[in-house]
C-alpha positions as a printed NumPy array, in Angstrom:
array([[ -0.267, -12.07 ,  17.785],
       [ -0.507, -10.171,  14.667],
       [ -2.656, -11.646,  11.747],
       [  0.116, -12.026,   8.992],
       [ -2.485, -13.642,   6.692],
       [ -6.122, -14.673,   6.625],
       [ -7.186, -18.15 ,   5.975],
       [-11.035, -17.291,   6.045],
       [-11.707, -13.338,   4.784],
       [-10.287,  -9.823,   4.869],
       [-11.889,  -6.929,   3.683],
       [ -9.988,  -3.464,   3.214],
       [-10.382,  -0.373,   2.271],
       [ -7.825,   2.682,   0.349],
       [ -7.886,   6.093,   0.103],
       [ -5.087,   8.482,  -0.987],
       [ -5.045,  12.097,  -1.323],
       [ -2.654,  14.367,  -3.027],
       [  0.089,  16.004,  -0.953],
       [  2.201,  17.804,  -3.982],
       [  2.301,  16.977,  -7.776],
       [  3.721,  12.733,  -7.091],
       [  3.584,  12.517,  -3.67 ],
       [  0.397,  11.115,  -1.845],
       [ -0.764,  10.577,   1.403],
       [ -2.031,   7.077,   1.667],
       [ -4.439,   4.861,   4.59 ],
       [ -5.88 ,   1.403,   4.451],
       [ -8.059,  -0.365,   6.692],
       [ -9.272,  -3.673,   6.859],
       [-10.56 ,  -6.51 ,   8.686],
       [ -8.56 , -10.077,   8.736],
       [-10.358, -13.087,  10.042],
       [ -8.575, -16.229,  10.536],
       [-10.582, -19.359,  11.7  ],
       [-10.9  , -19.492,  15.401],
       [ -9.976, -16.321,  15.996],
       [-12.653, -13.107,  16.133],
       [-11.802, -10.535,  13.235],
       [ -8.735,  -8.161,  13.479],
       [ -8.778,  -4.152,  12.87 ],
       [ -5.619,  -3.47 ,  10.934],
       [ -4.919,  -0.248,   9.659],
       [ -1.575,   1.598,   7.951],
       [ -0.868,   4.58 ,   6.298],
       [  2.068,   6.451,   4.663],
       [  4.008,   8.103,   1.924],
       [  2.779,   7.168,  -1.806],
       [  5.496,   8.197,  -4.653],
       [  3.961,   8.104,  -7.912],
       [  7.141,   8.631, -10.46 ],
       [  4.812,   7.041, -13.147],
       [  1.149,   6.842, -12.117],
       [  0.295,   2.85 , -12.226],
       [  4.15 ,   1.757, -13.746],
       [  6.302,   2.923, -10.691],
       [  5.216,   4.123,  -7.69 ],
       [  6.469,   3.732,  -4.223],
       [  4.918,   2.819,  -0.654],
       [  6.6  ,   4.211,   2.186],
       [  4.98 ,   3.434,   5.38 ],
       [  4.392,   5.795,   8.445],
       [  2.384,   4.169,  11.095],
       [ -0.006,   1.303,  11.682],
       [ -1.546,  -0.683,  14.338],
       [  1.821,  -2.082,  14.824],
       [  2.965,   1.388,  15.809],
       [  5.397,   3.799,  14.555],
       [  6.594,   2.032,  11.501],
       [  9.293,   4.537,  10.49 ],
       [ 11.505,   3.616,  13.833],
       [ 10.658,  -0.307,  13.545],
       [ 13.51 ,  -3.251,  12.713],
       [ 12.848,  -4.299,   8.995],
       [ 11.66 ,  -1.067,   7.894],
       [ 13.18 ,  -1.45 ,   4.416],
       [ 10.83 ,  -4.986,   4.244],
       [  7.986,  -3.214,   4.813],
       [  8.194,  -0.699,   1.579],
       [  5.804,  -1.822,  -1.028],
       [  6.418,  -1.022,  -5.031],
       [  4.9  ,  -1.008,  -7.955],
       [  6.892,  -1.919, -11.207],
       [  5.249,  -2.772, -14.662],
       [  7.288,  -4.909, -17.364],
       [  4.493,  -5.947, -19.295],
       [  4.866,  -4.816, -22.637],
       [  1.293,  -3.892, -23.734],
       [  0.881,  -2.111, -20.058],
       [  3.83 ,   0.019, -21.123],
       [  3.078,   0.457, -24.417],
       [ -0.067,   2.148, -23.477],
       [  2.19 ,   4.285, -20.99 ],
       [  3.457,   6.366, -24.352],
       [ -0.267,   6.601, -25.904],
       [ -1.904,   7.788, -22.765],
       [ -3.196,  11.538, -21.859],
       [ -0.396,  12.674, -19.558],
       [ -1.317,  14.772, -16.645]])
């Protein structure tokens, strides 16, 4: 059984590092603790596409404790996003330093 949640604490850590200009490498790890249950490892990591660093990026998933994610049913569920419609947020997209 797989820990979809945690109902008492997780704990997690990220890293990314650059592969080429606004593509990333990404991993997490974490603990999830549920009551009743001893703490779970979990881990992922994958594909980061940063199109607009913090408005639109793009998490692509390669592999996890679950396995190879890439060849798993629901693949296209597990992709994560960022999108930012906030209007202050973006207006400070067109008054920041670019890159």
């Amino acid at each position: 059984m797989e820990p979809e949640f945690a109902n008492q604490w997780i704990t997690t850590a990220n890293a990314s590092t650059n592969l080429w200009k606004w593509i990333y490498a990404y991993g997490d790890i974490g603990l999830v603790k549920n009551e009743g249950f001893n703490p779970k490892f979990v881990y992922d990591s994958g594909v980061r596409m940063s199109f607009v660093a913090d408005y639109f990026e793009v998490f692509l998933p390669v592999y996890s404790n679950l396995g190879w994610e890439v060849g798993q049913r629901g693949y296209e569920e597990k992709i994560r996003f960022i999108v930012t419609l906030d209007i202050n947020t973006l207006i400070r997209l067109f008054t920041r330093e670019w890159y």
